[in-house]
C-alpha positions in Angstrom: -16.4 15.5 22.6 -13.3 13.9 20.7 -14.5 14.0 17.2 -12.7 13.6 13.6 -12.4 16.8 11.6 -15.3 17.4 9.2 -12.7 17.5 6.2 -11.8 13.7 7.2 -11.8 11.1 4.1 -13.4 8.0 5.2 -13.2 4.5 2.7 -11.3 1.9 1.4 -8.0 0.5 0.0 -7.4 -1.4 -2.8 -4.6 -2.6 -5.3 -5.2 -2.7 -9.3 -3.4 -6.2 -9.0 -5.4 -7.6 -6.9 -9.1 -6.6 -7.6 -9.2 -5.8 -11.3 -8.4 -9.1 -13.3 -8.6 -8.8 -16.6 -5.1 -9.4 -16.8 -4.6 -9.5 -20.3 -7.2 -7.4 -21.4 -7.3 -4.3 -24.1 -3.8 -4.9 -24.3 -2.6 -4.7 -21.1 1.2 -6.1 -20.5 2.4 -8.4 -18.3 3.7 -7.0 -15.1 5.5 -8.4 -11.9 2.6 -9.3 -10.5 1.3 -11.5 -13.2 4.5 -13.3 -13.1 4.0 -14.0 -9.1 1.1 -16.2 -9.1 1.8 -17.2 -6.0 2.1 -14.1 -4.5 4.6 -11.8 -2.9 6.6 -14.7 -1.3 6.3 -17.1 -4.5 8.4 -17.6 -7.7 8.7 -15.8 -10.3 7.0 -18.0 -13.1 7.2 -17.1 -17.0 3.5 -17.4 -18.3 2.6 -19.2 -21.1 -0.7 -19.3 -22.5 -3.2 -21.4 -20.5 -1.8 -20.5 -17.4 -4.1 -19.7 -14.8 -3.7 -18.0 -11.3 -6.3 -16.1 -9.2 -5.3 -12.8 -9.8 -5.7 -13.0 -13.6 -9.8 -13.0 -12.7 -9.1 -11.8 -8.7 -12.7 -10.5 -8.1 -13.5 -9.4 -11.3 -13.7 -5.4 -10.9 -12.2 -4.7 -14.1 -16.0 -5.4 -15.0 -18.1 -5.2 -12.1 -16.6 -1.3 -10.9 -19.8 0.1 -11.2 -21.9 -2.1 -8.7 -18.7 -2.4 -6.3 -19.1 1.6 -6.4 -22.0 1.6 -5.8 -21.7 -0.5 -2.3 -19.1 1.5 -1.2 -21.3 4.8 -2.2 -23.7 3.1 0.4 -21.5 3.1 2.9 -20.8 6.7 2.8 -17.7 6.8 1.2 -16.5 9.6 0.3 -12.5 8.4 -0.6 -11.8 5.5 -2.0 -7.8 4.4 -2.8 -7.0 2.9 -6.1 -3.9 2.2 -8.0 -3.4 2.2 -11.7 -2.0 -0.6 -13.7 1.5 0.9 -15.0 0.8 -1.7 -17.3 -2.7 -0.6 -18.6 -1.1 2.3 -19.8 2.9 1.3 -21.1 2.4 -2.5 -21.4 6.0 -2.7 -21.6 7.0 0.7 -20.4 9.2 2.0 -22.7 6.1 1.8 -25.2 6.7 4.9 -27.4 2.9 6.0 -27.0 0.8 4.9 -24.5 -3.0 2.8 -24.3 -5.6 4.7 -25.1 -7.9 1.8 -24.2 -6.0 2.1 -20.5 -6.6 5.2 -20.6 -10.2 5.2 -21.6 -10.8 2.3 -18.4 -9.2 4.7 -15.7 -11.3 7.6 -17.4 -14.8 5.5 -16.8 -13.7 4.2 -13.5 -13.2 7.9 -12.2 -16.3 9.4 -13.7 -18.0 6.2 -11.5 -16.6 7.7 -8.4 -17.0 11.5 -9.6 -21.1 10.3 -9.9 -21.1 9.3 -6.2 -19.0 12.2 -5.1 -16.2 9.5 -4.0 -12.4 11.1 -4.3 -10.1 9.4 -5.5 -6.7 8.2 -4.0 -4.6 7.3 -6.6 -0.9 5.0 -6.1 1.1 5.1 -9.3 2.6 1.9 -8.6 1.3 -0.7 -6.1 3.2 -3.6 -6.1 3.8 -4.2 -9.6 5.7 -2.9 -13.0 6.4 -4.2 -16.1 7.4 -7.1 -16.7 9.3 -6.1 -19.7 10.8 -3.6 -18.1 12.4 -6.3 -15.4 13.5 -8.6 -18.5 14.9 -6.2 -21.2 16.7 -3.5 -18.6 17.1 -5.4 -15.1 14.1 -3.6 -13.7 14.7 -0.4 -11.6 18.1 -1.7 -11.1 18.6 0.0 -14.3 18.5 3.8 -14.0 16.6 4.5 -17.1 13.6 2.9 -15.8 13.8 6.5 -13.9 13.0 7.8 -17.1 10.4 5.5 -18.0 8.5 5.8 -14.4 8.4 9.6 -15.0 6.9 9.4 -18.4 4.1 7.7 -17.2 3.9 9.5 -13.9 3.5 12.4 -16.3 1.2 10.8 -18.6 -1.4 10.0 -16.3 -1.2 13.6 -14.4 -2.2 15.6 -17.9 -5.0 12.9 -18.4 -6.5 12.7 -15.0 -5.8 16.6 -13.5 -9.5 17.0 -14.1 -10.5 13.9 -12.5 -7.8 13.2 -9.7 -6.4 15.6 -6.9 -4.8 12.8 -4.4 -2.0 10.6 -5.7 0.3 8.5 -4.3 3.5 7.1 -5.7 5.0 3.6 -4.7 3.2 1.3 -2.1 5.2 0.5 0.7 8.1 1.8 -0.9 10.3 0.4 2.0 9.0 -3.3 0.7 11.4 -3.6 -1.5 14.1 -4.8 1.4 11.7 -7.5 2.2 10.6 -8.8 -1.3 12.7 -7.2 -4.4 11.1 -8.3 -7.2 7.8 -7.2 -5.7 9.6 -3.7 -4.6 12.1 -3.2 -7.2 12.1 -6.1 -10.0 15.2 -7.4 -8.7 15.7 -11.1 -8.3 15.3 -12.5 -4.6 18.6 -13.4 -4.2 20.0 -9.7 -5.0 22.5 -8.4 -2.7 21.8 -5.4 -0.4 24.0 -3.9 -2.3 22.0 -4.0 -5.9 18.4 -3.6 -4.2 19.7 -0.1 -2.3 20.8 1.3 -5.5 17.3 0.2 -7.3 15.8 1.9 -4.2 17.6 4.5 -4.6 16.5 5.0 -8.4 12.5 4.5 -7.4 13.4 7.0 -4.8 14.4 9.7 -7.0 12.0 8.5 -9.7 9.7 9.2 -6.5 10.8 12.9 -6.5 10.6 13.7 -10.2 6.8 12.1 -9.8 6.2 15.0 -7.4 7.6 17.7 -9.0 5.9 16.8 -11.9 2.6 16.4 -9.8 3.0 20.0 -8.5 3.2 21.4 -12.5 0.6 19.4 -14.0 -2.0 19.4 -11.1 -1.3 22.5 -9.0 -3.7 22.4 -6.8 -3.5 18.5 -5.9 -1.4 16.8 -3.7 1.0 14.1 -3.5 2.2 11.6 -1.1 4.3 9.0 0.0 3.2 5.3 1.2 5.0 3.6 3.9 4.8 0.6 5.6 4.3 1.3 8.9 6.1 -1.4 10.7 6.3 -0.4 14.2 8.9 -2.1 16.5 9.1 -1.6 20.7 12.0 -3.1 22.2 11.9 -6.5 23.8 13.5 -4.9 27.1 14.7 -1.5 28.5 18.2 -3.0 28.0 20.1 -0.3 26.4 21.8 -2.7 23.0 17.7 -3.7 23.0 16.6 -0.3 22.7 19.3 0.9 20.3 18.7 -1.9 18.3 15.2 -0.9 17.8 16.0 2.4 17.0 18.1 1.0 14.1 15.7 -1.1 12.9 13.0 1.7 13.0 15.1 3.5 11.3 15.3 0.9 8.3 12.1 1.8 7.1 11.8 5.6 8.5 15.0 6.3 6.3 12.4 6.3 3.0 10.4 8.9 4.7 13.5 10.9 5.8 14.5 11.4 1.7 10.9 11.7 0.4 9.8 13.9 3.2 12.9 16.3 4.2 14.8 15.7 0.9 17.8 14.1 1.6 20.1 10.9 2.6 19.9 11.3 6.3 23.6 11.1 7.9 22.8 7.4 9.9 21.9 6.5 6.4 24.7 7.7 4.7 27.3 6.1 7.3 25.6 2.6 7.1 26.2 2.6 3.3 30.2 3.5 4.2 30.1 0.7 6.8 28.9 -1.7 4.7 30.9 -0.7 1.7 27.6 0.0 -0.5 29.4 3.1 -2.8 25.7 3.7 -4.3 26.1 5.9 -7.6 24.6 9.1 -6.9 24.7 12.2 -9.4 24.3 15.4 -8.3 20.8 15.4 -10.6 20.1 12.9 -8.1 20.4 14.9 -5.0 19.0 18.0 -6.6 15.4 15.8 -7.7 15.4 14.6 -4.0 14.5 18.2 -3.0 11.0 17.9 -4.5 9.1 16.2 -1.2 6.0 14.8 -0.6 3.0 17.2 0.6 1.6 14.4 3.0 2.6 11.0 4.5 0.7 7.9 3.7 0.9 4.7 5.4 -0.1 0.9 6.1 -0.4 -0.2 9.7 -1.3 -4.1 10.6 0.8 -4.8 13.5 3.9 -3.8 15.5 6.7 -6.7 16.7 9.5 -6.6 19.0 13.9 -6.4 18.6 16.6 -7.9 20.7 19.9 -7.5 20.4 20.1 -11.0 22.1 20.4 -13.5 19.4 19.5 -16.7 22.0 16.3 -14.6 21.9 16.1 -13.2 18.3 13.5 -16.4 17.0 11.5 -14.5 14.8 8.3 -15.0 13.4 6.6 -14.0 10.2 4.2 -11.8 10.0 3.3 -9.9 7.1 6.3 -9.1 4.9 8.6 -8.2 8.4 10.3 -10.8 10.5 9.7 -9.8 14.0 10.1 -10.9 17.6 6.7 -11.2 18.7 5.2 -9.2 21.6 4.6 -11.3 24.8 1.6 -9.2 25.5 -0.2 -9.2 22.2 -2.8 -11.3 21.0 -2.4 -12.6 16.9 -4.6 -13.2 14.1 -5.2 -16.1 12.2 -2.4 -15.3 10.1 -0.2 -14.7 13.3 -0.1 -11.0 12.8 -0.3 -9.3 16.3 -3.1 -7.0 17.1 -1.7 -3.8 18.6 -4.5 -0.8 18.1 -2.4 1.6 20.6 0.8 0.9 18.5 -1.3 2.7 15.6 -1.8 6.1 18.3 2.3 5.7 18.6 3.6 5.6 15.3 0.6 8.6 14.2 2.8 10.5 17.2 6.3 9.3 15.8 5.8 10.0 12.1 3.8 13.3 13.0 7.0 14.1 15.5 9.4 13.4 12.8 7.7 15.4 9.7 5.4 17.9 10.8 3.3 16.7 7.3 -0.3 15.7 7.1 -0.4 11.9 7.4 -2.8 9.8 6.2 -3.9 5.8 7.0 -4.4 4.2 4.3 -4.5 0.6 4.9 -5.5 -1.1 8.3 -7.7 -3.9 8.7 -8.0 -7.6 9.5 -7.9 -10.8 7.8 -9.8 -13.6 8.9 -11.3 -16.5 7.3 -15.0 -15.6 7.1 -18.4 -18.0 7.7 -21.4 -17.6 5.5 -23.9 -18.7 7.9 -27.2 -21.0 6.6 -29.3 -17.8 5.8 -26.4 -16.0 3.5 -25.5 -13.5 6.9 -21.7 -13.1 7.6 -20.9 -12.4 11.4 -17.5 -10.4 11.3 -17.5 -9.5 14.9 -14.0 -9.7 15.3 -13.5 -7.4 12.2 -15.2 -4.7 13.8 -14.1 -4.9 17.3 -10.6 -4.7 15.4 -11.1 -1.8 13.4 -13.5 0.2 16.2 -10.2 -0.2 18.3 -8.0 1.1 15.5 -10.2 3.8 15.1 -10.6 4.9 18.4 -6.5 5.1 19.1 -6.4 7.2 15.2 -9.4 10.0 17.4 -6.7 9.9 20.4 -4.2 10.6 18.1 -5.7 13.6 16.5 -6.3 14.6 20.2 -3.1 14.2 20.4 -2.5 17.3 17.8 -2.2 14.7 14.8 -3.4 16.2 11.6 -4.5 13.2 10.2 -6.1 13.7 6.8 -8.4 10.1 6.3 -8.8 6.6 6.8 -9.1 4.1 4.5 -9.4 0.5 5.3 -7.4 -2.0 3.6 -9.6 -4.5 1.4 -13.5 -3.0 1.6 -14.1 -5.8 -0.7 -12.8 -9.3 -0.7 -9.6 -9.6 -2.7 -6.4 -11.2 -3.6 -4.0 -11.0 -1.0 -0.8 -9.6 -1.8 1.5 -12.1 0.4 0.4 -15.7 -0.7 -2.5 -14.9 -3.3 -5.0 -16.4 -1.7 -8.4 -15.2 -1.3 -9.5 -17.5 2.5 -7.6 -14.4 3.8 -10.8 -11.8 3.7 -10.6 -8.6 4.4 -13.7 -6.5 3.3 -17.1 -5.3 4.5 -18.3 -6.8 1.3 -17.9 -10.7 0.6 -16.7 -12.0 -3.0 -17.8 -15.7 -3.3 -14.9 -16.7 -5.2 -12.5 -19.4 -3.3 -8.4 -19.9 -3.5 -9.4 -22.9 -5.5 -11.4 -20.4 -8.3 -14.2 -21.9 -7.7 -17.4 -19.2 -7.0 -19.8 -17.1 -8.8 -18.2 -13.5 -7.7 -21.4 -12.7 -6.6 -20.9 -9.6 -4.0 -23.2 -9.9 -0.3 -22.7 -7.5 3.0 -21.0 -8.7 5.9 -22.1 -7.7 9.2 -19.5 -5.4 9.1 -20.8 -3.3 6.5 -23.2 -1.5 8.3 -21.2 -1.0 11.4 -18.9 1.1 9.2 -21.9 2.6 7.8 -22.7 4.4 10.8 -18.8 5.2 11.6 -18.9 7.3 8.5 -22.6 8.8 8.9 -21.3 9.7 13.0 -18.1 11.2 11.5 -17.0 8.5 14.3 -18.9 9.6 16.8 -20.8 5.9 17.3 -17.4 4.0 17.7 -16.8 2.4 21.1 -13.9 3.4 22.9 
């Protein structure tokens, strides 16, 4: 019988950013995100006191990670991936100590999780920094922020090497081509130029993470985070299919340097062609060796590339402008529903690295219906994530070593791309709305006990 391994993490995603709130609490500093109300896509808006925006509260877990624990405990979790607010801990990151009251929050939130024998995931930097940092250097445009990153890398590896064994260290590093200031605290009008040489820093920032991982916490293991976004060609025409492998290869190229340890040579000749001269020490190229022990990744969707521009009408979807698929179905949101595209890319990125990989964000927003008698009928959440699922089994079939799954959003929270919360992810609902109206009071979806029994079966009930 196909089965997952008995090692296999099962649980959920989330992001500091958009779950804790608290935004200005026991001195945390402003970061990115606080300055992106609007989310990923929006303008960057100085804050002033009495502004308001849905993350500053988002659902409130800042207070309420015990109880939220405790539902996901029910579940059977036994993972459960966090990130920690840079900004908890260096409010302005170049602080010359850091916040023992940050500290102290991430110490109580892992002793939670250690109490219901849930591991913790831990991403370094999800989709935020310092705001200051942006301001008073030019954000990791600047190369001491290199510096700065590493200090608190290290920081939080001599407090936590007790406590955490699984860490992560930027979200979706590849991002940062998409949305700078999200990725790289460069304004949105940056040229390629200027964001590829801040990528370039967080890259080797990236490195010196690991290395200093593999000192401080010998026996735990670090890895990447990718967005995995998937593209087919439109048609077996030969500029079509090259095409894709180019664009493919925009995002695979941050795997290349954190996995094998170097500037691959397609990367290196699209920097000459474009006349980026990126500055890059030999320091640089010797911290690159230090690679990642696993690959982690993000999978919503796949989308298609032409090298026909009559047909190159792309649509949005997530934070990648793709052709869309003829033969896909789309979500509310317009993001296309592909669950054997997730068995493909497990077989590419295992292909290409030979490293452990891990899933850890896939799911499905939809605007939810609390029915009259409190129930919430997710069908089409599960019949999305059982098909996931199954494709991940016939990937490990496939001779995958695929360390865990953990969906994106087990609770309702802020999402990342327009900050709204009508966009509902979890197996938990939040009643809070995008207006901030709601008593954050926390109810199970249908959902939540059909991934109950996927975790108690080690699989074994999903429907293929």
């Amino acid at each position: 019988m196909k089965a997952f391994p008995q090692t296999f993490y099962w649980g959920g995603a989330t992001a500091a950013n958009q779950v804790e709130g608290a935004f200005l609490e026991d001195g945390k500093g402003l970061s990115t995100s606080d300055v992106q109300p609007h989310g990923v896509f929006g303008d960057v808006v100085e804050r002033m006191p009495g502004d308001t925006g849905l993350k500053d509260i988002a659902i409130d877990f800042y207070h309420r990670y015990p109880d939220d624990i405790a539902l996901f405990a029910e579940m059977g979790f036994n993972c459960l991936r966090v990130s920690i607010a840079w900004t908890r801990i260096f409010p302005n990151g170049d602080d010359a100590e850091p916040s023992e009251a940050g500290l102290a929050f991430y110490d109580k939130l892992f002793d939670e999780m250690a109490k219901h024998h849930i591991t913790p995931l831990v991403t370094l930097s999800h989709y935020e920094m310092p705001w200051a940092l942006v301001k008073n250097y030019g954000g990791w445009g600047n190369r001491k922020v290199i510096g700065f990153f590493e200090r608190y890398a290290r920081t939080v590896f001599e407090r936590y090497k007790g406590k955490v064994k699984l860490w992560l260290t930027f979200n979706e590093i590849n991002m940062s081509l998409h949305a700078p200031m999200t990725g790289v605290g460069l304004p949105s009008d940056s040229s390629k130029a200027e964001v590829y040489q801040a990528i370039h820093h967080q890259l080797v920032a990236s490195a010196l993470a690991v290395k200093a991982c593999h000192e401080i916490v010998p026996e735990g293991k670090i890895g990447n985070m990718l967005l995995g976004g998937l593209m087919y060609p439109l048609s077996c025409k030969p500029e079509d299919v090259f095409k894709t492998l180019q664009e493919n290869r925009g995002w695979q190229f941050f795997g290349d340097v954190q996995a094998r340890g170097a500037y691959p040579g397609y990367m290196l000749r699209y920097f000459r062609d474009n006349g980026f001269a990126l500055e890059m020490t030999d320091a640089d190229r010797d911290a690159l060796k230090s690679t990642v022990d696993f690959i982690s990744f993000s999978y919503y969707m796949t989308g298609c590339v032409t090298a026909d521009e009559a047909l190159n009408q792309k649509a949005r979807g997530n934070i990648l402008n793709m052709v869309p698929n003829p033969h896909l179905e789309s979500s509310e949101w317009g993001w296309q529903i592909d669950p054997l595209g997730l068995r493909t890319l497990l077989n590419v990125l295992w292909d290409r690295y030979q490293k452990p990989l891990f899933i850890v964000e896939n799911g499905l927003g939809a605007k939810d219906k609390v029915e009259a008698d409190g129930s919430i009928n997710d069908d089409y959440r599960i019949s999305y994530l059982n098909d996931h699922l199954v494709q991940a089994r016939e990937a490990i079939e496939d001779g995958v070593e695929l360390m865990g799954f953990t969906s994106w959003g087990p609770i309702d929270l802020v999402s990342a791309s327009k900050a709204e919360l009508s966009k509902r992810y979890g197996f938990i609902y939040v009643d809070r709305h995008d207006d901030g109206t709601g008593t954050l009071a926390r109810s199970k979806k249908k959902s939540f006990d059909w991934y109950k029994e996927v975790i108690a079966t080690n699989g074994a009930s999903l429907k293929a």
